[in-house]
C-alpha positions as CSV (number, residue, x, y, z in Angstrom):
1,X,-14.9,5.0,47.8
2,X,-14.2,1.4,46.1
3,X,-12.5,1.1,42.8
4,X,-14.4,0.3,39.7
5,X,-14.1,-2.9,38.5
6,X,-11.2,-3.2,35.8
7,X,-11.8,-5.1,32.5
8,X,-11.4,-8.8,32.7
9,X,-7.9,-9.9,30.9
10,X,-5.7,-13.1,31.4
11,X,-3.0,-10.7,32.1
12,X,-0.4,-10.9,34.7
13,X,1.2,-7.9,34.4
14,X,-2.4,-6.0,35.1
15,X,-2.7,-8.2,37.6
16,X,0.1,-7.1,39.2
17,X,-0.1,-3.5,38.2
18,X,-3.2,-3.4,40.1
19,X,-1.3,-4.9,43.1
20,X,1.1,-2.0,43.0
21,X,-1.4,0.8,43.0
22,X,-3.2,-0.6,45.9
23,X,-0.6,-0.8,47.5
24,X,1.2,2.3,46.9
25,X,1.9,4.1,50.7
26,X,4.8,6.2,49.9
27,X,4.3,9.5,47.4
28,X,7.8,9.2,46.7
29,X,7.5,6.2,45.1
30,X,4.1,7.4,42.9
31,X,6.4,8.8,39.6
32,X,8.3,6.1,39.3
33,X,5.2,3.9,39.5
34,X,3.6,6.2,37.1
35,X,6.1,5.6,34.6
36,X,6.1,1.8,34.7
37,X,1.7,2.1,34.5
38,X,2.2,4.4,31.3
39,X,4.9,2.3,29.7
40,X,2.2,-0.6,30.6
41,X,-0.9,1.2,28.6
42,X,1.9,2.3,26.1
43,X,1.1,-1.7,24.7
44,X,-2.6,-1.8,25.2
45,X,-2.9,-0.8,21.3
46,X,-0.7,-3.5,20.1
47,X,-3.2,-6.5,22.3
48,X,-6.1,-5.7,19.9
49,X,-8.2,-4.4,22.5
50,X,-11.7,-2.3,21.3
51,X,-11.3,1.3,21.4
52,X,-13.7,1.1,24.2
53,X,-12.3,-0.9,26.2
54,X,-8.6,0.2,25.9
55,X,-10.0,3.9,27.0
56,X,-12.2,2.1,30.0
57,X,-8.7,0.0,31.4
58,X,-6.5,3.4,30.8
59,X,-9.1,5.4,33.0
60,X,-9.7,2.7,35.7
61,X,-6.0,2.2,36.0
62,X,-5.1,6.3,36.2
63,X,-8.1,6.4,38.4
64,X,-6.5,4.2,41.6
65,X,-3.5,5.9,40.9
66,X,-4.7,9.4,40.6
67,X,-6.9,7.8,43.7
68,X,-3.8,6.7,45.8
69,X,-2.1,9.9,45.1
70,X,-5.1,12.5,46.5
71,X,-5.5,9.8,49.9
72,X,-1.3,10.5,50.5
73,X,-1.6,14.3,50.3
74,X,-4.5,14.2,52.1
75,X,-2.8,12.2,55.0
76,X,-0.5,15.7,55.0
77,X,-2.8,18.2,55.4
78,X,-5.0,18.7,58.1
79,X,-8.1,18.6,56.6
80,X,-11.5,20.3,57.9
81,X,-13.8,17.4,59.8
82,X,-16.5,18.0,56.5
83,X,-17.6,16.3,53.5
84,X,-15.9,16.6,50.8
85,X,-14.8,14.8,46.9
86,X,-12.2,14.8,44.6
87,X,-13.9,14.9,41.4
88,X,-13.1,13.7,37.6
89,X,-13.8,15.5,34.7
90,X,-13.4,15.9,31.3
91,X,-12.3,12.3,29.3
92,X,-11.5,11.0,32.8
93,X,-14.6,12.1,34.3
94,X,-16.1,9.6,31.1
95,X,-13.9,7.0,31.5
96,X,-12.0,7.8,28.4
97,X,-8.6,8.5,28.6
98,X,-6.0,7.7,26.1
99,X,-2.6,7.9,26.7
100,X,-2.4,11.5,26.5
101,X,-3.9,13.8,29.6
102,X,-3.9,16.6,31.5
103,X,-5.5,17.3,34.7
104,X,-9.4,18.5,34.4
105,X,-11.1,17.9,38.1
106,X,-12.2,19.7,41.1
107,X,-13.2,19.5,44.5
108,X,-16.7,19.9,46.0
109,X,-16.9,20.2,50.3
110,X,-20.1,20.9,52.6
111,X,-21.0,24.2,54.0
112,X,-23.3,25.5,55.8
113,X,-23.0,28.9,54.0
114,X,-20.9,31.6,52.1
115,X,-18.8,32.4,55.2
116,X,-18.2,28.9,56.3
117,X,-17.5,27.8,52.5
118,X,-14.5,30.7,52.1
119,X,-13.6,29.4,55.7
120,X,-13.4,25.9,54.7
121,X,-12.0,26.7,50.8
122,X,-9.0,28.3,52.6
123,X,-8.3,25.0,54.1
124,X,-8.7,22.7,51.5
125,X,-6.8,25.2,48.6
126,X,-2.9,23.8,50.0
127,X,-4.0,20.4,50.0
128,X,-6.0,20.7,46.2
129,X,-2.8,22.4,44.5
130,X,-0.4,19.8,46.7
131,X,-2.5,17.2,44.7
132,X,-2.4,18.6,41.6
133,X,1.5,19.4,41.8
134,X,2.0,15.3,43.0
135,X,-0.5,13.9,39.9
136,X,1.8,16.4,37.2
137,X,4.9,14.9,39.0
138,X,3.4,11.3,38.4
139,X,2.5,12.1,34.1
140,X,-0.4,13.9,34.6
141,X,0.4,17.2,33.0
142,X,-1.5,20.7,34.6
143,X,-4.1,21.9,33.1
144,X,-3.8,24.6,30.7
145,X,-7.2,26.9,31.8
146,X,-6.1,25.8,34.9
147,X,-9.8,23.4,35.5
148,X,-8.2,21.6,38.4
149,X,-9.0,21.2,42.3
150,X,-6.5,23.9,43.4
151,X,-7.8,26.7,41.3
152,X,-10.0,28.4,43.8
153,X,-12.9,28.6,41.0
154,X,-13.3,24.8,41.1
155,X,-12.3,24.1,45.0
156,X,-16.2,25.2,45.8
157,X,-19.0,24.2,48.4
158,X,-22.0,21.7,47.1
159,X,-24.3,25.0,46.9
160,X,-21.6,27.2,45.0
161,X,-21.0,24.4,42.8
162,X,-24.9,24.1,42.0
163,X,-24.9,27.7,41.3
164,X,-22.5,27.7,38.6
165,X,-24.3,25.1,37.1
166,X,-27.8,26.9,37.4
167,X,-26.2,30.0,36.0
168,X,-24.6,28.2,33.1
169,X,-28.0,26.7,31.8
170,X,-30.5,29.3,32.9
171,X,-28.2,31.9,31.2
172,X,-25.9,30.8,28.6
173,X,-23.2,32.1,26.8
174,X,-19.9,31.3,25.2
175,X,-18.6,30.4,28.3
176,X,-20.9,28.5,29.8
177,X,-21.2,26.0,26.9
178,X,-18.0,25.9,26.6
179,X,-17.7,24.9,30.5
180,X,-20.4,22.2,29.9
181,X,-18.0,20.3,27.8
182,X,-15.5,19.5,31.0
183,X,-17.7,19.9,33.9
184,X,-21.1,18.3,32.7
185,X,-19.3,14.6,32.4
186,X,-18.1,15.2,36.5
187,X,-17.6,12.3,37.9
188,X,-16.5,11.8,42.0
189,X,-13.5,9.9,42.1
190,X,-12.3,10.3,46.0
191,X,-13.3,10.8,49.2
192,X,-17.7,11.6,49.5
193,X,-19.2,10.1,46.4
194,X,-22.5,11.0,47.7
195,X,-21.5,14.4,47.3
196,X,-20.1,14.1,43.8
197,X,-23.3,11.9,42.9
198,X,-26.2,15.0,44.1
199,X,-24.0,17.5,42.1
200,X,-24.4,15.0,39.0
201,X,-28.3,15.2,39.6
202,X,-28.5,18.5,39.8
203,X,-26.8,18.9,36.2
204,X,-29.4,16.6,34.7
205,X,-32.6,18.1,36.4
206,X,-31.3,21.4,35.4
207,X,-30.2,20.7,31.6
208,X,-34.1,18.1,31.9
209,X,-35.7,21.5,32.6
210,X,-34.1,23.6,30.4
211,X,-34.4,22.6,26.7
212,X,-33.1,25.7,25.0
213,X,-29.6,25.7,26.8
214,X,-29.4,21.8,24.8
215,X,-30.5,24.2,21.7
216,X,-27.5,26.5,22.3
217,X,-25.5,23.1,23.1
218,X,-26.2,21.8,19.7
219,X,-25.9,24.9,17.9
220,X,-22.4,24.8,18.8
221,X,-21.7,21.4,18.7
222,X,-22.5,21.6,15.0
223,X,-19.6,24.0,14.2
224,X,-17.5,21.1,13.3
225,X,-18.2,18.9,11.1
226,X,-16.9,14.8,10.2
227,X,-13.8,15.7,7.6
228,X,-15.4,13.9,5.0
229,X,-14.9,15.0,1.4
230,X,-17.8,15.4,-1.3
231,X,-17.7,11.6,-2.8
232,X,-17.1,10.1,0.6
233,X,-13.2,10.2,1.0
234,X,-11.3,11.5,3.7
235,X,-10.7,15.0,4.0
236,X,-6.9,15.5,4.7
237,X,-4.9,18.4,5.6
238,X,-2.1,19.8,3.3
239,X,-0.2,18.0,5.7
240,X,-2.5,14.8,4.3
241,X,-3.3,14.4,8.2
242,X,-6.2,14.6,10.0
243,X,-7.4,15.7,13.6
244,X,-9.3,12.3,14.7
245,X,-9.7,14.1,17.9
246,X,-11.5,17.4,17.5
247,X,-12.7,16.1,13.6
248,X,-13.9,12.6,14.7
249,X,-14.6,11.3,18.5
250,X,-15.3,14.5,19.9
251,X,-18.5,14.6,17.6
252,X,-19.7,11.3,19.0
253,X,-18.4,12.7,22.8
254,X,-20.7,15.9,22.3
255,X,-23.8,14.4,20.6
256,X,-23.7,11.7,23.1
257,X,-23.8,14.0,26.1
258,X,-26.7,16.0,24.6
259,X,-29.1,12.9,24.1
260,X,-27.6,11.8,27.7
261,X,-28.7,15.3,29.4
262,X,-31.4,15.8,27.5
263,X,-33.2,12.7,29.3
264,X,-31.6,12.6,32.7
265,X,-29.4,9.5,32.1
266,X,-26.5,9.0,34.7
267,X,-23.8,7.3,32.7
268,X,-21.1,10.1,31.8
269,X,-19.1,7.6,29.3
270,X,-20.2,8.5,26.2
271,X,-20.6,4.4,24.9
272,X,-23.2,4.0,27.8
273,X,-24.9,7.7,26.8
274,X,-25.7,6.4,23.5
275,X,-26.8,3.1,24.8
276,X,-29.1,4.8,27.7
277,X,-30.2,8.0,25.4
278,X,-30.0,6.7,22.0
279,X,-33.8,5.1,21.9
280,X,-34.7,8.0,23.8
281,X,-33.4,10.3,20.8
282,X,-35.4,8.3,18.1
283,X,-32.5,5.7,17.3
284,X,-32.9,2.9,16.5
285,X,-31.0,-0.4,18.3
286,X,-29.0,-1.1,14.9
287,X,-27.9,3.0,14.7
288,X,-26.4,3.0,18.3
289,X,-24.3,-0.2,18.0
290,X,-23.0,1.6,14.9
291,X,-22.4,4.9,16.5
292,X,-20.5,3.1,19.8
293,X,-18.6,1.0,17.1
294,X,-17.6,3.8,15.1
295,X,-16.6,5.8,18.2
296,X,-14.8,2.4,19.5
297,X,-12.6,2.5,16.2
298,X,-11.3,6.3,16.2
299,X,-10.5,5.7,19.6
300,X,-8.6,2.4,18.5
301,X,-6.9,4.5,15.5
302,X,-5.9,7.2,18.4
303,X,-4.3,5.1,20.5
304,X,-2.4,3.2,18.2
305,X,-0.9,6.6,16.9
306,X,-0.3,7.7,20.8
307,X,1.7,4.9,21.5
308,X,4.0,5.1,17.9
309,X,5.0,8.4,19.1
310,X,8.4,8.4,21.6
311,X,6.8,9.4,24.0
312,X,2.9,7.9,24.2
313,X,1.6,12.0,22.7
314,X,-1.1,13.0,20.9
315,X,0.3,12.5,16.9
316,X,0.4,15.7,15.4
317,X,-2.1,14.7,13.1
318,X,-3.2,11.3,11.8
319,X,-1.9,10.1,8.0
320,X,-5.0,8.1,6.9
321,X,-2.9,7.0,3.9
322,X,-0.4,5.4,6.5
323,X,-3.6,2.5,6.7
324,X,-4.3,-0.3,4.7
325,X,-7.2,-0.6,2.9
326,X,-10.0,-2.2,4.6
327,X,-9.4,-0.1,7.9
328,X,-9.4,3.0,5.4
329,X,-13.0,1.9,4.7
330,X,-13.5,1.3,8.0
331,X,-12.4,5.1,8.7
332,X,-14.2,6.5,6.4
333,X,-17.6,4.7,7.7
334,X,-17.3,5.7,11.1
335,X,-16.6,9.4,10.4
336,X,-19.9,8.7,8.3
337,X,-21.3,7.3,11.4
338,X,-20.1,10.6,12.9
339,X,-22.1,12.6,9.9
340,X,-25.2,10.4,10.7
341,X,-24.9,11.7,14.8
342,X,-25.1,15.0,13.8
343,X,-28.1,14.7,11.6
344,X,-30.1,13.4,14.3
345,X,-29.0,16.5,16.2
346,X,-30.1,18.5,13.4
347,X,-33.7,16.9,13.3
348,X,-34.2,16.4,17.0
349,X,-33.0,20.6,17.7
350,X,-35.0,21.6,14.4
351,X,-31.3,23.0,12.9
């Protein structure tokens, strides 16, 4: 499956990072390669790049290397003569990565049926955890619930796969919207695309048809709300921090996939959502360039406290008194922007 297309910079250190991860042929060399990409994204913050953009080269650039690292294993294993994909999900399924990630994918094959797909699982399980155990050696840490390709719950056939999803929209609970979160922004990032690509339409005719599971969607997408204070000011912490993750872009990443899968878009990256789905929703041109620029910014803000840690984590929380005054304002206008989002939820859900 060919690369997507990297951001255009005069840079000749991406240049040549590039090189290297096409080239890579040796999964003994993939940490150490890993380490010089992360110490490379480690300065993205300090060029003045967008927040979308920054999140766009960060997930193109993990994505050959995650990419590079599946092909290797694979040449290890002997793998069943079928169909299959590595898939991306989660903030790398949406092309928004920062410099903090775990692992969130899976792996979809063909089968003919249930016995042939626990035949084929069998055979594809080694090779799925051997990946995942090669990508945490290279920075990319396991996943905590365990959402990866060698977890035999997400190592499924194309028709187990679209029964999950049919199940987790025809009847909801807890679990299935929280599942929707990570697995509704899937994107195929090795092997089959095609494969990867008809699992993506299924999601959208499903959540198309089915307008009360985007009801339950919104419901508990509204549980958090923009930390903004009653005249307008930030809302901090007694740690005078806040979480610009869960608190800020996450309210534009959620809202954004429910206008996205409420119409049937394709795009999982949560700027193109709100371009595809915003007019869609009833917003105006003027309200989604606000809503991607506000999204652009926290992302920019995240980054540039990522990469001021030692070691490129997530900050522990984020000191809005730490910035200067007009990017205060700034703050404080996109987590408005974030307010505005979820009143059009409101209105469009009747909430």
């Amino acid at each position: 499956m060919d690369a997507l297309p990297l951001p255009a910079l005069p840079c000749a250190e991406l240049t040549a990072m590039a090189g290297d991860l096409a080239a890579l042929d040796d999964l003994a060399r993939a940490p150490a390669l890993a380490a010089r990409l992360h110490d490379f994204l480690r300065t993205l913050p300090a060029i003045g790049l967008s927040g979308e953009t920054a999140t766009r080269l960060i997930s193109r650039l993990n994505d050959r290397l995650t990419g590079r690292v599946v092909e290797l294993v694979a040449r290890r294993h002997r793998l069943p003569p079928t169909e299959w994909c590595w898939l991306a999900m989660g903030s790398e399924g949406r092309d928004e990565q920062t410099l903090v990630s775990d692992q969130d994918n899976g792996l979809v094959f063909a089968a003919s049926g249930i016995a042939e797909a626990q035949a084929l699982r069998g055979m594809f399980l080694p090779f799925a955890q051997a990946a995942n155990e090669q990508l945490a050696a290279c920075g990319f840490t396991l996943c905590p619930g365990e959402i990866m390709a060698g977890n035999p719950q997400w190592c499924l056939s194309y028709d187990e796969w679209r029964g999950k999803f049919f199940d987790w929209v025809r009847c909801p609970d807890p679990t299935a919207l929280l599942n929707a979160t990570i697995f509704f922004d899937l994107r195929p990032l090795y092997g089959d695309a095609a494969l990867g690509a008809a699992l993506r339409a299924e999601i959208l005719r499903l959540t198309v048809d089915t307008p009360a599971f985007l009801h339950l969607m919104s419901i508990n997408a509204l549980q958090v709300s923009p930390p903004l204070g009653f005249l307008g000011d930030v809302a901090v912490d007694d740690a005078e921090t806040v979480d610009l993750k869960k608190l800020g872009s996450r309210i534009f990443v959620d809202v954004a996939r429910i206008l996205s899968l409420a119409v049937g878009t394709p795009s999982v990256n949560s700027f193109d959502r709100l371009h595809e789905a915003g007019v869609a929703a009833g917003m105006q041109p003027r309200e989604i360039a606000a809503a991607q620029a506000a999204l652009g910014h926290i992302l920019s803000l995240r980054l540039a406290a990522q990469a001021a840690t030692e070691n490129g984590a997530e900050a522990a929380g984020f000191k809005p008194a730490d910035l200067h005054d007009m990017d205060r304002v700034i703050l404080k206008e996109s987590l408005r922007q974030a307010r505005r989002l979820q009143q059009r939820l409101k209105l469009n859900y009747s909430l």
